[in-house]
C-alpha positions as CSV (number, residue, x, y, z in Angstrom):
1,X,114.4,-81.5,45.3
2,X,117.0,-79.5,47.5
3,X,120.3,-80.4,48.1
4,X,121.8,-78.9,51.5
5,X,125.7,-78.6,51.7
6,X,126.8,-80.3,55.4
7,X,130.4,-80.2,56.4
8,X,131.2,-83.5,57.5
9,X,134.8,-84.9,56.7
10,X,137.8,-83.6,58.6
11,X,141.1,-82.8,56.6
12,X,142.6,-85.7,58.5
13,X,140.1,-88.1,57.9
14,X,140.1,-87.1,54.1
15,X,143.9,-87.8,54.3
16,X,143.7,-90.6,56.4
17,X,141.3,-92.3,54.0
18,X,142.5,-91.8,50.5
19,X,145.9,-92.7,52.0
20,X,145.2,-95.7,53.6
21,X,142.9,-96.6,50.2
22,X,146.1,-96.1,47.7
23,X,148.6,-98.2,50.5
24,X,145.5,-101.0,50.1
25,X,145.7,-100.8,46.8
26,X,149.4,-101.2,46.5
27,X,149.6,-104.0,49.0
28,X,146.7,-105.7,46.9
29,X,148.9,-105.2,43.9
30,X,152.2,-106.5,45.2
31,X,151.0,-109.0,47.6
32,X,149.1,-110.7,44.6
33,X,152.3,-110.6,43.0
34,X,154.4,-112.4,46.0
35,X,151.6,-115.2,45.8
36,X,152.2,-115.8,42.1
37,X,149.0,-114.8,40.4
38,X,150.9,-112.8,37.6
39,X,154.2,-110.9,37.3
40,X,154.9,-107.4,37.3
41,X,157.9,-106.4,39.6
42,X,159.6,-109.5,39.7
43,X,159.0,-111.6,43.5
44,X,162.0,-110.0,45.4
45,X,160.7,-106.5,44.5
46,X,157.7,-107.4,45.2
47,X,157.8,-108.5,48.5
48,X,160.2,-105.1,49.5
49,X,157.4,-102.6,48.5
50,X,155.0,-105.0,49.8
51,X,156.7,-105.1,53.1
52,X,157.2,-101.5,52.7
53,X,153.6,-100.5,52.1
54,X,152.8,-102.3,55.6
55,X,155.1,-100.6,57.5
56,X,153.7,-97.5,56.1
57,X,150.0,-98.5,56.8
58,X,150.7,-99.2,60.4
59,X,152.2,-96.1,61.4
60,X,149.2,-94.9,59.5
61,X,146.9,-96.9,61.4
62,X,148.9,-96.0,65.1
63,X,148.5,-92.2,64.0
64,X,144.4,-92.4,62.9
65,X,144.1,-94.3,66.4
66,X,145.3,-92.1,68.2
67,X,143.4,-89.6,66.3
68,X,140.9,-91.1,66.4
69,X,140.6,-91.5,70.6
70,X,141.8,-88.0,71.1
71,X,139.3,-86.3,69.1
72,X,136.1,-89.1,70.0
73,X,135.6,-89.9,66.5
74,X,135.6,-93.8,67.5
75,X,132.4,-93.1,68.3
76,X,131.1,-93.4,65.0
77,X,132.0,-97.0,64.3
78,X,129.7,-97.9,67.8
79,X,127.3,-100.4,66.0
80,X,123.2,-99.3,66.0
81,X,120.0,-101.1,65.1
82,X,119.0,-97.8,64.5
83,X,117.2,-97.9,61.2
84,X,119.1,-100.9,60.2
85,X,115.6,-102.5,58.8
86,X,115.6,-99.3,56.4
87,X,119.0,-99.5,55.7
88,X,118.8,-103.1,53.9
89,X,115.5,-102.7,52.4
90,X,117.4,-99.4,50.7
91,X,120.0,-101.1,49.3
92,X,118.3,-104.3,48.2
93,X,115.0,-102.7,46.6
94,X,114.8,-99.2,47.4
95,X,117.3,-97.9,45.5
96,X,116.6,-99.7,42.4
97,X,113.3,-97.7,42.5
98,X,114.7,-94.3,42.9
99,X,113.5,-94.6,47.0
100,X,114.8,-91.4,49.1
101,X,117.8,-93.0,51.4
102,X,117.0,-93.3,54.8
103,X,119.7,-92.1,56.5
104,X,121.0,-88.4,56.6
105,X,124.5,-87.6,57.4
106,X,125.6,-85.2,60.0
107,X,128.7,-84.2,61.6
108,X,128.1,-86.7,65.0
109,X,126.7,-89.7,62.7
110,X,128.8,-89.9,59.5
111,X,127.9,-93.3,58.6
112,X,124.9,-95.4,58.2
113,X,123.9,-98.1,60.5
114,X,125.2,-101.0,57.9
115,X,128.2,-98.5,57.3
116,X,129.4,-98.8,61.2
117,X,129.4,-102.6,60.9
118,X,131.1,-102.8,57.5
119,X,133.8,-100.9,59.3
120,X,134.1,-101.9,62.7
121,X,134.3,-105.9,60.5
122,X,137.5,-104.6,58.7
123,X,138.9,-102.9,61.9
124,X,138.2,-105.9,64.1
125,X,138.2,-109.1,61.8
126,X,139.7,-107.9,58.5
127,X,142.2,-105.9,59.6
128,X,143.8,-108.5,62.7
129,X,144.0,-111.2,60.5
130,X,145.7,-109.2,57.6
131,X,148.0,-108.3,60.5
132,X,148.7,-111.0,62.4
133,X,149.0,-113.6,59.9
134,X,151.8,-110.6,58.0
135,X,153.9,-110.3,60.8
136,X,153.8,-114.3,60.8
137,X,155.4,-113.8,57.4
138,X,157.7,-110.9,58.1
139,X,159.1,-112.7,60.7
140,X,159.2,-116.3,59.8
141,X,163.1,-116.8,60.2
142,X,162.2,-116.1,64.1
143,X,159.7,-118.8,64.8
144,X,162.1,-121.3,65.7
145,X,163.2,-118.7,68.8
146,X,159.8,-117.6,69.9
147,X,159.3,-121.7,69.8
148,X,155.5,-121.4,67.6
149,X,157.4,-123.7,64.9
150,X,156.1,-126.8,66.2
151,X,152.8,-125.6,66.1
152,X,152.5,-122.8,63.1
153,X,152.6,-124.2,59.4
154,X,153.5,-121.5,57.1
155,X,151.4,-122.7,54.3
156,X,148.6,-122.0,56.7
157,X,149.7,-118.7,57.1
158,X,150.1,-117.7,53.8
159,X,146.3,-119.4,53.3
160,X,144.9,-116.7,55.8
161,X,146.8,-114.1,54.6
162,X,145.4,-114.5,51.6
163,X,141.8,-114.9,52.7
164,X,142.0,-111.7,54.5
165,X,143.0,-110.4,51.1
166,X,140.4,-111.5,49.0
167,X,138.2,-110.3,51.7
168,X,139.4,-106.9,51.8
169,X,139.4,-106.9,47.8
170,X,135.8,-107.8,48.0
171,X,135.3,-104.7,50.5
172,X,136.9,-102.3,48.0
173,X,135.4,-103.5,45.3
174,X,132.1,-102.7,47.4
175,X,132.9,-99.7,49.0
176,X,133.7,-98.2,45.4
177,X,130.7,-99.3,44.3
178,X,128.6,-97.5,47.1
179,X,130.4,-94.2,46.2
180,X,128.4,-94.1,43.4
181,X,124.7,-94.3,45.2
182,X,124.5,-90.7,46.2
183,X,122.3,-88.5,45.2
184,X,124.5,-88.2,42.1
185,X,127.4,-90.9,41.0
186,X,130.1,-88.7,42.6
187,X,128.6,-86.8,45.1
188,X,130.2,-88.9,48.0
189,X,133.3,-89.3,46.3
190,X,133.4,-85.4,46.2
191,X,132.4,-85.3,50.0
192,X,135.5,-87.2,50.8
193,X,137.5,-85.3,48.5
194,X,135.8,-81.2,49.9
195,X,134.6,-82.6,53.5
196,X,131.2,-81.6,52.0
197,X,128.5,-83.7,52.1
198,X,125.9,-83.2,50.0
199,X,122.4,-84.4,50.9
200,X,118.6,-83.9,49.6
């Protein structure tokens, strides 16, 4: 078997990712925190670098937008059926048996078909309700003024918020896992740290 060397991951993107990865990480760590599961910075702390972190993540996010439109790499969370049938028999048998994967990446398709939905979910679903529900938070002393008291409960809130956060847990935890189904355990992980993909 040969393994070709394809150049697929733009400094930015690199950047863009493992940043955004450690700010999720951090708000995962804090924001458990502010909900009580255990105690690490103390609850005031916690909620500064929590609130903090978001900040940071959203002029992130504003900048890999724009990015993101500028340079037409939206285009490679566009959803495809395109070998989708492939994709799942891959993952749920085919690569318990050593199967070749089915999709190869290149420079104007980057990600798999079940990729492009795993990532358009936490940019559409994920992501907005994370968001909306925070700001709810941030700026709960305002609801009386923007009059969405009478019919916003802050325990409900907090109840999203924290669904979206399980749920982007459970995406990590997922995503980190799929790292390590290359052709070797680290060969993606290296690809995201080089730009270098490597594929059979």
């Amino acid at each position: 078997m040969t393994v070709e060397k394809i150049y697929v991951f733009k400094k930015f993107e690199r950047f863009w990712h493992w940043s955004q990865a450690l700010l999720i990480i951090l708000m995962l760590i804090t924001g458990f925190e502010v909900h009580g599961s255990y105690s690490l910075l103390g609850f005031e702390a916690a909620v500064g670098y929590h609130t903090i972190f978001a900040w940071t993540l959203v002029g992130l996010w504003v900048f890999a937008i724009f990015w993101h439109f500028t340079t037409g790499e939206w285009r490679q969370y566009i959803p495809t059926t395109e070998k989708i049938v492939a994709m799942i028999q891959f993952y749920s048998v085919g690569i318990f048996k050593g199967a070749p994967h089915p999709f190869r990446p290149t420079t104007l398709k980057k990600h798999n078909p079940l990729q492009r939905l795993a990532y358009l979910g936490v940019l559409l679903f994920i992501g907005p309700l994370l968001w909306i529900t925070g700001w709810f938070y941030l700026f709960y002393a305002d609801w009386q003024a923007w009059g969405v008291s009478k019919w916003l409960s802050l325990e409900w809130v907090a109840t999203f918020h924290t669904v979206g956060a399980f749920m982007m847990l459970l995406f990590l935890i997922a995503h980190v896992y799929l790292t390590t189904t290359g052709h070797t355990p680290t060969s993606h992980i290296k690809a995201m740290l080089t730009g270098w993909e490597e594929v059979d």
